[in-house]
C-alpha positions in Angstrom: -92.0 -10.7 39.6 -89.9 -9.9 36.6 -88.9 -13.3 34.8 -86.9 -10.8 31.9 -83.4 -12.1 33.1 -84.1 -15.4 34.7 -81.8 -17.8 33.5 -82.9 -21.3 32.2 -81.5 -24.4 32.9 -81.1 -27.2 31.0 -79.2 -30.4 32.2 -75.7 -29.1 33.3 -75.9 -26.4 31.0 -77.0 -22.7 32.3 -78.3 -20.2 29.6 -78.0 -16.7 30.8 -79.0 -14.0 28.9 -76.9 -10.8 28.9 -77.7 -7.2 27.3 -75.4 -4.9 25.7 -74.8 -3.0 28.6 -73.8 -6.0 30.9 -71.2 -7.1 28.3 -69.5 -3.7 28.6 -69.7 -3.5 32.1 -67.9 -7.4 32.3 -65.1 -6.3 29.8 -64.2 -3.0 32.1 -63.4 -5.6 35.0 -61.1 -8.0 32.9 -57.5 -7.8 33.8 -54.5 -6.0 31.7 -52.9 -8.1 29.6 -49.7 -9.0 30.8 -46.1 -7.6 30.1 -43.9 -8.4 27.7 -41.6 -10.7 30.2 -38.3 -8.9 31.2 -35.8 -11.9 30.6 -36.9 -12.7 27.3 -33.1 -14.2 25.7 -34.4 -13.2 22.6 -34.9 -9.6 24.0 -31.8 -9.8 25.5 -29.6 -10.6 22.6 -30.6 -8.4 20.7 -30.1 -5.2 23.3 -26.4 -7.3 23.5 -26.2 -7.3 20.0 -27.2 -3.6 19.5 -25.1 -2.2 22.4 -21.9 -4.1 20.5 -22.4 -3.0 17.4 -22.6 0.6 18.7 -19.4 0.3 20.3 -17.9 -1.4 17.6 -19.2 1.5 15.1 -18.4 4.3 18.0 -14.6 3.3 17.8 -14.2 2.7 14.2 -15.4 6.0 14.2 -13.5 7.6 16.9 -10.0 6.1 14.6 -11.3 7.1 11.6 -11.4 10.6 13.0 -8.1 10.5 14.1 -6.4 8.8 11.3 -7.7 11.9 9.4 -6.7 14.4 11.0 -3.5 12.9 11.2 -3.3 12.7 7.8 -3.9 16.4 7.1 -1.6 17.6 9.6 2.2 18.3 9.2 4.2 16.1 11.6 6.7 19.5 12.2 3.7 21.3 13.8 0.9 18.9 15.1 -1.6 21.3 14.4 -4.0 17.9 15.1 -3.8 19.0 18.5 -5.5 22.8 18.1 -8.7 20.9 16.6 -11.5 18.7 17.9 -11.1 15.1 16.8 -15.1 14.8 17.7 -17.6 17.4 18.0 -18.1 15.6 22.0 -14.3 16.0 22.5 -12.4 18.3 24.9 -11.3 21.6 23.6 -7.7 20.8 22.8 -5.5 22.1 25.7 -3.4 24.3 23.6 -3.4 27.7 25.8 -3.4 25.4 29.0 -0.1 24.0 27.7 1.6 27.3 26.7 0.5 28.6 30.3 2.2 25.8 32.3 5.4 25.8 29.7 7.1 28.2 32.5 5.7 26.1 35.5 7.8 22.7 34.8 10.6 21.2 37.5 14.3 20.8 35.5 13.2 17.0 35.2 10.4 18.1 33.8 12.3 19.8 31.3 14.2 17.3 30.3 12.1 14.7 29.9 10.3 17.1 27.3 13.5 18.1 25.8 14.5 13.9 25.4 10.7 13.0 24.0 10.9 16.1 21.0 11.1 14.0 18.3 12.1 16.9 16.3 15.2 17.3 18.6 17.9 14.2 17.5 21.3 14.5 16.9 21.5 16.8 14.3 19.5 19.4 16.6 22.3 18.6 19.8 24.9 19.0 17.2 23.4 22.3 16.1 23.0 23.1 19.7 26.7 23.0 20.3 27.3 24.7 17.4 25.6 27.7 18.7 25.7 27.8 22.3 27.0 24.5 23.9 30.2 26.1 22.6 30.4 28.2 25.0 31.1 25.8 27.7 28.5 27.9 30.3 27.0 25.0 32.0 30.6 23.6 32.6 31.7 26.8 34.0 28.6 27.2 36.1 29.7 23.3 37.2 33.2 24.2 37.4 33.7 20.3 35.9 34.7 19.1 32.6 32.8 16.3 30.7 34.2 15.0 28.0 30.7 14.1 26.1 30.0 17.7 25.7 33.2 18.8 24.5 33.9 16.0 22.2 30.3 16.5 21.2 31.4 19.7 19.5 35.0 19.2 18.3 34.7 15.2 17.2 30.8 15.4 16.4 29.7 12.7 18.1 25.9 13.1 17.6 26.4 12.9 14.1 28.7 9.8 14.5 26.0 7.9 16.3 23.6 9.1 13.4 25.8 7.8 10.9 26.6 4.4 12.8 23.4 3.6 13.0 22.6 3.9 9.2 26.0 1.9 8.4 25.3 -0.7 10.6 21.8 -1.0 9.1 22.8 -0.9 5.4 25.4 -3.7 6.5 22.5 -5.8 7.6 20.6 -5.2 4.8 23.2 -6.3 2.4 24.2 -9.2 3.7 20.5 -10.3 3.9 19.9 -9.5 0.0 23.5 -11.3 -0.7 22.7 -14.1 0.7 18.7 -14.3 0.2 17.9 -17.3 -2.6 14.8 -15.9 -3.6 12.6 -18.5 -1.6 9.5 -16.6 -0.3 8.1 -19.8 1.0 10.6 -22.6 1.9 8.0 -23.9 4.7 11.4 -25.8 5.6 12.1 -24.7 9.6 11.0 -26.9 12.6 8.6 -26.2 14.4 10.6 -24.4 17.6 11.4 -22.1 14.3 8.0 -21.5 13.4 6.9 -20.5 16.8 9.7 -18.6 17.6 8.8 -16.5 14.2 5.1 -16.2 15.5 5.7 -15.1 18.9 7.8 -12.1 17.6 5.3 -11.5 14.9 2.5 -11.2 18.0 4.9 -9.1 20.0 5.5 -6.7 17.4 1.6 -6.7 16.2 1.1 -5.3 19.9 4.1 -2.9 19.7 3.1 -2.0 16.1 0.1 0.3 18.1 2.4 1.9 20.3 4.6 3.0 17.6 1.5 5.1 16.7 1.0 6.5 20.4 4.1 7.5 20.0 3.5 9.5 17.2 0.5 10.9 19.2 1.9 11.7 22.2 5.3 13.2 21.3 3.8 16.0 19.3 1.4 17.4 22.0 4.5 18.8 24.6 4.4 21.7 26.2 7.3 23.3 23.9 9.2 21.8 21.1 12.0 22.9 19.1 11.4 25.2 16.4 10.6 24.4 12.8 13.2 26.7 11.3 15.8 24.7 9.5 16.4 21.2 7.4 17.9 19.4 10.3 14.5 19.6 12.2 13.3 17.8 9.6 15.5 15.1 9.5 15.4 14.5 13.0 12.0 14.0 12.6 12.0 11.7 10.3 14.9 9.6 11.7 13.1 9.4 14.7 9.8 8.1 13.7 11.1 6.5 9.8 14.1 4.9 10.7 12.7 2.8 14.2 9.8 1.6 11.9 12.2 0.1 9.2 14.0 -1.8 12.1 10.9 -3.5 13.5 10.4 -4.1 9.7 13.7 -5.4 8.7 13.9 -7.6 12.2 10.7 -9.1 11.3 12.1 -10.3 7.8 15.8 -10.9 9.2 14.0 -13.9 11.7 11.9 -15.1 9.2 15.3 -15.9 6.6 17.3 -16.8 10.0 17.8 -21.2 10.4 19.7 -20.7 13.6 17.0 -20.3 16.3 19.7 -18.4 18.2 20.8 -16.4 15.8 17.0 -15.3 15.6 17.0 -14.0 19.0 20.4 -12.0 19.0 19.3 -10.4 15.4 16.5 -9.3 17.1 18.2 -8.1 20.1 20.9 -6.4 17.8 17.6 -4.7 15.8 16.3 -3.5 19.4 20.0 -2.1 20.2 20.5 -0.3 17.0 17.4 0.9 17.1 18.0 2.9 20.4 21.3 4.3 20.1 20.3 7.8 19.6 17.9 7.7 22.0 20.5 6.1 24.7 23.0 8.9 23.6 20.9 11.8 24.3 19.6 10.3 27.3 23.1 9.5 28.8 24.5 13.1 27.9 21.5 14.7 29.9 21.8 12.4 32.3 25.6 13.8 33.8 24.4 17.4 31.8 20.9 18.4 33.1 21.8 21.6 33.2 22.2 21.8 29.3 18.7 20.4 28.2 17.2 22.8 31.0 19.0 25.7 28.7 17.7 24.3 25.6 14.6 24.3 27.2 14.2 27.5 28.2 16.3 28.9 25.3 16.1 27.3 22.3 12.8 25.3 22.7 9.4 27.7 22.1 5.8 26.8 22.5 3.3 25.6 20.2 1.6 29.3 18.9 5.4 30.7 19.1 6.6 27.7 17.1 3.2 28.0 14.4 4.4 31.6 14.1 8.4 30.5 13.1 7.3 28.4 10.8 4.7 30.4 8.5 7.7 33.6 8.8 10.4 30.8 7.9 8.3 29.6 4.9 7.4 32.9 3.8 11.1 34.2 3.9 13.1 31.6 2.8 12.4 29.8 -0.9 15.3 26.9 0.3 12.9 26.0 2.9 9.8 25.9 1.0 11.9 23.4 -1.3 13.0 21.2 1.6 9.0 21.3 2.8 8.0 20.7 -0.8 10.3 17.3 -1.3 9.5 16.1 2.3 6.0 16.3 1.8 5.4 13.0 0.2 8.2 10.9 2.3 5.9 12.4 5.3 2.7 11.2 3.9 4.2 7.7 3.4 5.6 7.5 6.4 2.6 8.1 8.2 0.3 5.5 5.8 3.5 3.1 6.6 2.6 4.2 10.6 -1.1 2.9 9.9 -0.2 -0.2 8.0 2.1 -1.8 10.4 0.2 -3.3 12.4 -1.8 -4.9 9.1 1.7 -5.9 8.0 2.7 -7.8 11.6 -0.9 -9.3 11.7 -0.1 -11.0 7.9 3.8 -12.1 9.5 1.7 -14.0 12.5 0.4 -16.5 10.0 2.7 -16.3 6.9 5.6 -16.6 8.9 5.1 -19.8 10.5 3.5 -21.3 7.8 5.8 -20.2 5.2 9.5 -20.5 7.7 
């Protein structure tokens, strides 16, 4: 009998002698070691805390992008529009737009004639200069309205224009006459205090919008031409002039002690505001007819438009000035476009606090 692996006892204890090849053979049969458990928290918060800052970084990003392109495009054009803002975007719909310009219901097309920002009341004024004079969409109504004459022979687009400026310089005025110089009084009660923050908050949220808008209204299907300095002005008006309303409201309710008188300034502010907009879309309103013929007349699409402009700039040295001294009010408007909402986010606290 061979005794070469016999173990030995001794008391409770069992000595068993192993080779080599039987300490191999034991570790093949040992069981994996186990996973790395699933719900770890640890684990978890940092997968949360990855996939957040990712998103965080991924829209920072994604504005960035924008905000530069933005900034190196002309507001008269929107040439923003022709180029990627990411490499993973869409290919901008530029041809798609120029092939559906034709396709568009009369509402369509005036809805697209209203939201040109380039069109304001200069650019209806200049449209009855050269064609609304001729009283064709009356005719084809066989009715007279009085908006459309008179909008010719007492120029009431460019009365609204300049109502609006008067009754914001009056505003203006009064507040600087009668401002003591106190930046900080921290003197209002405390149904002042709020009132002031919840319009700050409202405008911090509207204060992104005003940028949408920006966006949005320079992407239509066709636009008016670029070919003249009322285009310009228009433009600016439309986009300058709303954004020194929500910023003089904001200051005109902070000086305010009458809690009422806070609301109807900022009512009055919302009303001025809108009165070109209102006029334009009350004349199309009873006058479809007339934006569908600037429409299909008078507006041209994005390529057509790109075209007018570079042949306008290469022909005429007045308009190269006008570009050259609108340049920089441009630029600041659109850094003033950016910063609001900075500017209503510092109102939510230094308002009530200072009030």
């Amino acid at each position: 009998m061979n005794h070469d692996k016999a173990p030995t006892t001794t008391g409770r204890y069992v000595d068993i002698n192993l080779n080599e090849d039987d300490i191999e053979h034991s570790h093949s049969h040992l069981p994996p070691p186990p996973p790395p458990h699933e719900d770890d928290p640890t684990r978890h918060l940092l997968n949360e805390y990855k996939s957040c800052k990712k998103v965080i970084y991924d829209n920072i990003d994604f504005v960035h992008a924008h905000i530069k392109a933005k900034w190196m495009d002309s507001m008269l054009i929107g040439t923003e529009h022709n180029h990627r803002v990411l490499p993973d975007c869409s290919t901008p719909p530029v041809r798609e737009l120029t092939r559906n310009a034709a396709n568009l219901s009369d509402e369509e097309k005036t809805n697209i004639v209203i939201n040109d920002p380039k069109f304001g009341m200069f650019s209806l004024f200049e449209y009855h200069l050269t064609r609304g004079y001729k009283n064709e969409v009356l005719k084809k109504k066989n009715a007279v309205y009085c908006a459309h004459i008179f909008s010719l022979l007492a120029g009431l687009p460019v009365l609204i224009f300049i109502a609006q400026w008067t009754m914001y310089m009056s505003l203006i005025y009064n507040q600087a006459r009668t401002f003591d110089g106190n930046v900080c009084p921290n003197s209002a009660h405390i149904e002042h205090k709020l009132m002031m923050f919840a319009v700050s908050t409202i405008y911090f949220v509207r204060s992104f919008f005003l940028w949408d808008n920006l966006t949005q209204r320079t992407r239509l299907n066709k636009v008016l031409p670029v070919n003249d300095i009322w285009v310009i002005l228009d433009t600016f008006q439309e986009f300058g002039f709303n954004l020194m309303v929500y910023g003089a409201n904001l200051w005109l309710i902070f000086t305010e002690e009458n809690l009422y008188d806070m609301v109807l300034n900022s009512v009055a502010m919302e009303f001025l505001m809108n009165l070109d907009n209102e006029f334009e879309t009350m004349y199309f309103t009873y006058l479809p007819e007339s934006a569908v013929d600037i429409y299909d007349n008078v507006f041209v699409t994005y390529e057509k438009n790109l075209q007018i402009f570079t042949e306008t700039s290469e022909r005429s040295r007045w308009f190269r000035c006008i570009q050259i001294i609108s340049f920089i009010p441009f630029k600041l408007l659109i850094f003033s476009l950016m910063t609001f909402p900075l500017f209503c986010f510092f109102m939510i606290f230094y308002g009530p606090l200072c009030k």
